[in-house]
C-alpha positions in Angstrom: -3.3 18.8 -66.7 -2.4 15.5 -68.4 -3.5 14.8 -72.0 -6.0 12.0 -70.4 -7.9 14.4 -68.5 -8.8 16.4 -71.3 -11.1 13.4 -73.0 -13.9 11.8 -72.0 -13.8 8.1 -71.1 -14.9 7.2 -74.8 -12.7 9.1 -76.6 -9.7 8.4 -74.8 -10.1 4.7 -75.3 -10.6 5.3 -79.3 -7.0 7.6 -78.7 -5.4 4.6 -76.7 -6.3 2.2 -79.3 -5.5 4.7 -82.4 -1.8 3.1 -83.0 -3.6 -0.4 -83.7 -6.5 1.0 -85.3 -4.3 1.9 -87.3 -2.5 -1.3 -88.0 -5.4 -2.9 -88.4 -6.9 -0.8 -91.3 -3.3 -1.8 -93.7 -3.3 -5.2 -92.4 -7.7 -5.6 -93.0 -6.9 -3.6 -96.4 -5.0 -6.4 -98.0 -4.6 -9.7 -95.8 -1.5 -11.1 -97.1 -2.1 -14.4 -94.8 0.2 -15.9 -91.2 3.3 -14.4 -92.6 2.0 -11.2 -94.0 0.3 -11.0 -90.6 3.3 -11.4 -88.5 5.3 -9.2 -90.6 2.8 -7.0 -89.6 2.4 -7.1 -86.7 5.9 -7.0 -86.2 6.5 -3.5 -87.8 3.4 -2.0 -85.2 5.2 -3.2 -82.2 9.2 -1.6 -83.6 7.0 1.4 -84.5 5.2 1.5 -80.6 9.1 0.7 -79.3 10.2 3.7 -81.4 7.9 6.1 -80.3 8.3 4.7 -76.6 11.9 6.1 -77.1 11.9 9.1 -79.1 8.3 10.7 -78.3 8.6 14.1 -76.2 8.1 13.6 -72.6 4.9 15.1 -71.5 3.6 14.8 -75.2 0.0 13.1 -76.3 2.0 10.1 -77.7 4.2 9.3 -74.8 1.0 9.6 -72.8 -0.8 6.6 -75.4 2.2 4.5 -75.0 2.6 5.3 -71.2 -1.0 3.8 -70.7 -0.5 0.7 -72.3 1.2 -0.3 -69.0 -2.5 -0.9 -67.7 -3.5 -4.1 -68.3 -7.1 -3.0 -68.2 -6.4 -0.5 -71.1 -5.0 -3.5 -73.2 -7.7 -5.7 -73.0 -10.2 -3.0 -74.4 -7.9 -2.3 -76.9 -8.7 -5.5 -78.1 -11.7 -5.6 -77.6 -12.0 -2.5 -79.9 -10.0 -4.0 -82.5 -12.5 -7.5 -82.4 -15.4 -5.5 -82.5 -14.3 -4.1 -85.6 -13.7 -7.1 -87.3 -16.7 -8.8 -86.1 -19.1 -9.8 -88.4 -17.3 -7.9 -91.4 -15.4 -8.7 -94.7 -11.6 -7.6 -94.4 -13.1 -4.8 -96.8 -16.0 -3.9 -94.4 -13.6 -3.8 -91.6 -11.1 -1.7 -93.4 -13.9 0.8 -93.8 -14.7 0.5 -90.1 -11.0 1.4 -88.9 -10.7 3.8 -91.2 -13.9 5.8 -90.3 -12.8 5.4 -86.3 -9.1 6.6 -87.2 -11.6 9.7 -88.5 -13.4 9.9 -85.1 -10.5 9.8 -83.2 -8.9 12.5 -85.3 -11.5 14.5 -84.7 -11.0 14.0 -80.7 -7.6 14.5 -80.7 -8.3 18.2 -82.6 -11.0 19.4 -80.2 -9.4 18.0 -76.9 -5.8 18.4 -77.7 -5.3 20.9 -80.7 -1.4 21.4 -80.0 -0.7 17.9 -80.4 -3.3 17.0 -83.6 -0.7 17.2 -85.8 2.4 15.3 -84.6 -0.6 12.5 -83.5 -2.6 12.0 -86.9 0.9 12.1 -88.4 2.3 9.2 -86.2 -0.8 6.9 -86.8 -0.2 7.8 -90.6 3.6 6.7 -90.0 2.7 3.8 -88.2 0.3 2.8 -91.3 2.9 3.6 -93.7 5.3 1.1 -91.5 3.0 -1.7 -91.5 2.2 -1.3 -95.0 5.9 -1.6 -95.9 6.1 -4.4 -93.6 5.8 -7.4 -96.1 6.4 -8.2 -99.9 2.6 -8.7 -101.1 2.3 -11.0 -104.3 4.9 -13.0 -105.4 6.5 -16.8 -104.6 8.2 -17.6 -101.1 9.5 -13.6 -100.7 10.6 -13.6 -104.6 8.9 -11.1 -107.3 6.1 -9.3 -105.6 5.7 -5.2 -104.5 6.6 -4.0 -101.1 3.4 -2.1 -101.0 0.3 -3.6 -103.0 -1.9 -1.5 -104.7 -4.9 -2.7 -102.3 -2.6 -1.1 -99.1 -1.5 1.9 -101.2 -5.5 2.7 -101.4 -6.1 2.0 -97.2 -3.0 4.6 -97.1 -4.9 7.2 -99.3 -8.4 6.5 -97.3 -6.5 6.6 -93.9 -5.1 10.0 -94.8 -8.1 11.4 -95.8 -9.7 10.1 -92.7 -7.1 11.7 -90.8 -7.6 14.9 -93.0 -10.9 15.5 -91.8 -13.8 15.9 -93.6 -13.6 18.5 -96.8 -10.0 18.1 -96.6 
């Protein structure tokens, strides 16, 4: 039995999307403008080509990655991610991600309890990547923090999400 089959149609679109939900909590937590964006953006796709290499055939994560290759999966991944940002303040849609990285958590656990762990822990990695991605603050890449206060929170919240509730 594949990881896919173990999910219904819902939650394995939430635990397709997960690496970007990600991404988009850090980079909604603190929009650092075009460059911080790229940056960004940059760091989620290294961290995706990373874990296309190293991840454990047969594993949850290769399976994510692995259905990416439908182009039908990738356009409701972004879907997903507009609807969270629709209609919200970067704040608003910080909260948003945050609570779906939660949900899908939660779906990983009960579907796929073996590979809960290594999952929430390379969504966390992924934030931690993208957070570290860009200098915030600062003058044209001089003075400034490598991660601002505003993205050490969405890390805190985003591991509490991933936590689970009472954790």
């Amino acid at each position: 039995m594949t990881h896919r089959e173990r999910f219904s149609e819902a939650d394995w679109a939430g635990v397709i999307a997960a690496p970007m939900v990600a991404s988009f909590a850090v980079t909604a937590g603190d929009p650092g403008g075009l460059v911080g964006a790229v940056q960004e953006a940059l760091a989620t796709a290294r961290a995706l080509g990373q874990a296309r290499r190293e991840a454990a055939e047969g594993s949850l994560v290769a399976e994510v990655i692995a259905a990416w290759g439908d182009a039908d999966s990738r356009t409701r991944l972004r879907e997903g991610i507009r609807e969270l940002a629709r209609g919200r303040t970067p704040a608003e849609a910080t909260a948003a991600a945050v609570a779906r990285l939660g949900e899908i958590a939660r779906s990983v656990e009960a579907a796929a309890p073996d590979e809960a762990a290594a999952f929430k822990a390379w969504l966390r990695d992924i934030a931690q990547k993208v957070a570290e991605a860009g200098t915030e603050g600062g003058f044209l890449g001089f003075g400034g923090e490598k991660v601002s206060e505003a993205e050490r929170r969405t890390l805190a919240e985003i591991d509490s999400a991933l936590a689970g509730p009472g954790a």
